[in-house]
DOTI-617487 format. One line per 4 residues: number of its first residue (from 1); for each residue x, y negated, z negated of N, C-alpha, C, CB. Coordinates in steps of 0.1 Angstrom, whole numbers. Atoms other than C-alpha are relative to their C-alpha. Glycine has a CB too. Layout:
NUM) X,Y,Z,X,Y,Z,X,Y,Z,X,Y,Z  ...
This chain:
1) 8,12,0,0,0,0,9,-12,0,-10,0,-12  -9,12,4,16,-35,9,-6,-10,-7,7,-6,11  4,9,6,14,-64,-11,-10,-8,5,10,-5,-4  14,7,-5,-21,-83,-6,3,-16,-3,-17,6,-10
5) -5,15,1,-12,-119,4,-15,-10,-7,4,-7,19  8,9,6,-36,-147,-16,-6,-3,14,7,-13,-10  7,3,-16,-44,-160,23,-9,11,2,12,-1,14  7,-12,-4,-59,-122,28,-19,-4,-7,9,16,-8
9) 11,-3,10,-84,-126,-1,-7,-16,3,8,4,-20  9,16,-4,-94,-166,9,-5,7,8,8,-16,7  6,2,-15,-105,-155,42,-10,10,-3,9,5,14  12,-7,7,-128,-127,24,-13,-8,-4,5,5,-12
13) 14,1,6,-165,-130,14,5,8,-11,-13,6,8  4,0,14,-171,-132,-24,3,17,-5,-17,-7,-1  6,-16,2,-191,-95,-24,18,9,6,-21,5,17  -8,-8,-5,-158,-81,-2,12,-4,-9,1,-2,16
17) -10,-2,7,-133,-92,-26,-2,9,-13,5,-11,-3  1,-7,8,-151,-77,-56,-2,14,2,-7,-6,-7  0,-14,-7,-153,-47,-35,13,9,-2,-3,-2,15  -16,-12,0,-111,-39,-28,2,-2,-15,18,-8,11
21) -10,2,13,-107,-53,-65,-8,12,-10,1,-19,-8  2,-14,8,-127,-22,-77,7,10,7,-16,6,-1  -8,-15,-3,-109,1,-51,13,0,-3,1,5,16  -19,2,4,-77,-12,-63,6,3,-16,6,-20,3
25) -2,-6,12,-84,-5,-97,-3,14,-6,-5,-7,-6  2,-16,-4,-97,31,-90,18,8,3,-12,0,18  -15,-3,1,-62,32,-75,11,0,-9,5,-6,5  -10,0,12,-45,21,-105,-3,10,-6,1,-11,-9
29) 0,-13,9,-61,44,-126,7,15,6,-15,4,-2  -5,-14,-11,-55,74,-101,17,1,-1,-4,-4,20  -18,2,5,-15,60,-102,3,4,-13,7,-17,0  -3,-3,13,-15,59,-139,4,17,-2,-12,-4,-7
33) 0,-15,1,-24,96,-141,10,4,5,-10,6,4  -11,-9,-9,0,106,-115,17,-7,-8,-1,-6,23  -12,3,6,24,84,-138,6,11,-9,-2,-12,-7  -3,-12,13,19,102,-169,1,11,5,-11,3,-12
37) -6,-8,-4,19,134,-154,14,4,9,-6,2,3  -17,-2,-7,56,126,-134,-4,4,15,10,16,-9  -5,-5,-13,43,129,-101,-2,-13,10,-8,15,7  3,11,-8,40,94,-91,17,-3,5,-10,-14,-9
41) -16,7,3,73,85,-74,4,-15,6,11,10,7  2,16,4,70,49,-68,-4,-7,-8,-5,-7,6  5,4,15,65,35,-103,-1,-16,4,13,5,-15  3,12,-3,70,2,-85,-15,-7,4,8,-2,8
45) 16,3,-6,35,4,-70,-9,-3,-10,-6,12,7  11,4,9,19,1,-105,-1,-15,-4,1,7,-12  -3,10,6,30,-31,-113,-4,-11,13,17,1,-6  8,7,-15,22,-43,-71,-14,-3,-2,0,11,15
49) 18,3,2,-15,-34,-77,-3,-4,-13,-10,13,4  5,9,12,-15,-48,-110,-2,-11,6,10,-3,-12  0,14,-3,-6,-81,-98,-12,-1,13,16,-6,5  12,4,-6,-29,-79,-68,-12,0,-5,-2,5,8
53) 9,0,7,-55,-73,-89,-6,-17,-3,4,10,-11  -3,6,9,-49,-100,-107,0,-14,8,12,6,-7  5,16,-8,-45,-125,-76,-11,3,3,7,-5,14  18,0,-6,-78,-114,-62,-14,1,-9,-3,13,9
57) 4,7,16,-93,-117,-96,-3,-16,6,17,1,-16  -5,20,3,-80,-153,-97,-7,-7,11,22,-6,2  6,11,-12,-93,-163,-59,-14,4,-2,6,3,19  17,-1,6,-126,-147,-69,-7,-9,-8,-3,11,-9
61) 2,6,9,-129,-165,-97,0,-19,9,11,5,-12  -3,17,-8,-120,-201,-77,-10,1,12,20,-4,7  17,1,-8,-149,-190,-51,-9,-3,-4,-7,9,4  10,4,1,-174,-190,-74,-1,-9,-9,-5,8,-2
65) 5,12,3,-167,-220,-91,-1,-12,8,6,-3,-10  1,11,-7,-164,-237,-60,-12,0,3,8,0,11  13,-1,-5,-197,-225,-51,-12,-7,-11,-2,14,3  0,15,7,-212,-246,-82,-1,-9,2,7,-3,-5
């Protein structure tokens, strides 16, 4: 999965961001597990889709107070 640019998530509808930012946290969980069990072997990827999360959170959040 490559890193999800802030520009990606502007150009989205509202409904379609809160959409990838549940499949992205499905993914984290799914990573996790594969953490604790030792079979994840890019450990860097948890900490990628953290932070995307986390930007598309943040532009979500600045949609709907723009919309206000």
């Amino acid at each position: 999965m490559a890193k999800a640019k802030a520009r990606e998530f502007r150009e989205m509808a509202a409904d379609a961001i809160a959409t990838k930012v549940k499949e992205m946290e499905a993914n984290l969980f799914d990573m996790r597990l594969q953490a604790s069990l030792g079979k994840l072997e890019n450990t860097a990827l948890l900490n990628t889709t953290r932070k995307d999360i986390a930007r598309a959170k943040t532009i979500l959040k600045q949609k709907e107070t723009a919309a206000k």
